[in-house]
C-alpha positions in Angstrom: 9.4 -13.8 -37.6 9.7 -11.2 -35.8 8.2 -10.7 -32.5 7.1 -8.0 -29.3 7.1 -8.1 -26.0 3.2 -8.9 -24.8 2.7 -11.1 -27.8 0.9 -14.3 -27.6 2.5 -16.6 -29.4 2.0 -20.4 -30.0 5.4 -22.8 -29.2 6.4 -26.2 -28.9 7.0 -26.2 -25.5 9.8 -29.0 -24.3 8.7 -31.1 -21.5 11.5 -32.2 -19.0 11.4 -35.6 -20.3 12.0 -35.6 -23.9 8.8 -34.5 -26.4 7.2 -31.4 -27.3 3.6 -29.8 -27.3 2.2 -26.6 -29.2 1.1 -24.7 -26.8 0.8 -20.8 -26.2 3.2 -18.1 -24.2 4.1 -14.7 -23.9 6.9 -12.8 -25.2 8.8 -11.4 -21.9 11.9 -10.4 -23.3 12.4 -6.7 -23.5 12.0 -5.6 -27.6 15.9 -4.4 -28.1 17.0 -7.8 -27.4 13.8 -8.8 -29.4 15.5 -6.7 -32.7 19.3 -7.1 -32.1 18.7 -11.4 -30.7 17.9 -14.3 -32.9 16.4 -15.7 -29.3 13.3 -14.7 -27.1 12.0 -15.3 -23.4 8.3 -16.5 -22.5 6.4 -17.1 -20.3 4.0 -20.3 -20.4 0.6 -20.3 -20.7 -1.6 -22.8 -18.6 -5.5 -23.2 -18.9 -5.1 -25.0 -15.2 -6.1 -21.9 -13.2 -7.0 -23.2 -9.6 -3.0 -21.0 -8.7 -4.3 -17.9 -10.3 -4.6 -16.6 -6.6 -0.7 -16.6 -6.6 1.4 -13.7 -7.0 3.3 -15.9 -9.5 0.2 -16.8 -11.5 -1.9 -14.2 -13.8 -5.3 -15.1 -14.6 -6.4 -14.1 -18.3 -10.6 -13.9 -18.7 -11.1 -14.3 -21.9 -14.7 -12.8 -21.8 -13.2 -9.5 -20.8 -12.5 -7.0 -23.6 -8.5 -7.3 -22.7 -8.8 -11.4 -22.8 -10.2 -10.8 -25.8 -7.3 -9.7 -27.6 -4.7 -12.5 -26.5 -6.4 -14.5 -29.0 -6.9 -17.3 -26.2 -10.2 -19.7 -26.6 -10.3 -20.4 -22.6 -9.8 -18.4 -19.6 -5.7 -19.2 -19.0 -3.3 -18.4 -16.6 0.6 -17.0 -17.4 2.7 -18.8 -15.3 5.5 -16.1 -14.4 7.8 -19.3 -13.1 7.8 -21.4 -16.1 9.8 -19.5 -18.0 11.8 -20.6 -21.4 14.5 -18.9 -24.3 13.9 -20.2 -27.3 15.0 -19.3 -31.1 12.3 -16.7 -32.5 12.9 -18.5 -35.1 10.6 -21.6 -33.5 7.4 -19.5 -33.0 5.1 -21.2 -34.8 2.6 -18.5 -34.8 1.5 -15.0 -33.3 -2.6 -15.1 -32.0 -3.2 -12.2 -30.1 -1.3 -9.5 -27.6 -1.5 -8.2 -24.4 -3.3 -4.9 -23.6 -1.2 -2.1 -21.9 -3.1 -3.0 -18.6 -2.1 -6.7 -19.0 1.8 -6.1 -19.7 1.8 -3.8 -16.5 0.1 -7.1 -14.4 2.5 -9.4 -15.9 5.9 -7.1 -15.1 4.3 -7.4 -11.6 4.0 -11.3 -11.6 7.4 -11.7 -13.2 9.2 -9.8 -10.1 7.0 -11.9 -8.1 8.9 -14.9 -9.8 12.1 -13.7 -9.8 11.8 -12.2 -6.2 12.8 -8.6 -7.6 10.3 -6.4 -5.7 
């Protein structure tokens, strides 16, 4: 499978403790390592949104014409600190993608995360 950067995909996310659960992210990596990797980076996908205030957290309406097109069914946030590389390979699906306007918001809360501003 082959994915893009601003995808939305669905995973089995790992928790810390052993176990899985299908969940959704967002495909962070830049696309060149996308082609030339068997591997990806995303970033997770929370429907908790009470930290969407934070400059870590990015709040996705899905009643907005963007939200509309990550192919979420409830108003989520990305959680630019929960990060995760994974085999494309293990993307179980592709539901939507992140508008241009989107992307540029989430490049914003990722330098937030990773203190690159």
């Amino acid at each position: 499978m082959s994915v893009q950067r601003g995808d939305v995909v669905v995973v089995n996310w790992p928790f810390t403790g052993g176990g899985s659960k299908a969940r959704p992210a967002v495909i962070v990596q830049n696309d060149t390592d996308n082609v030339r990797m068997s591997n990806t980076i995303v970033a997770m996908f929370t429907s908790v949104t009470r930290r969407s205030g934070e400059p870590t957290q990015m709040l996705i309406e899905v009643s907005t014409p963007d939200g509309k097109l990550t192919g979420l069914h409830r108003d989520s946030v990305i959680n630019c600190s929960n990060l995760l590389t994974l085999e494309q390979s293990s993307v179980i699906s592709t539901i939507g993608r992140l508008s241009a306007a989107l992307i540029a918001r989430m490049d914003a809360c990722l330098k937030a995360a990773l203190e690159l501003m």
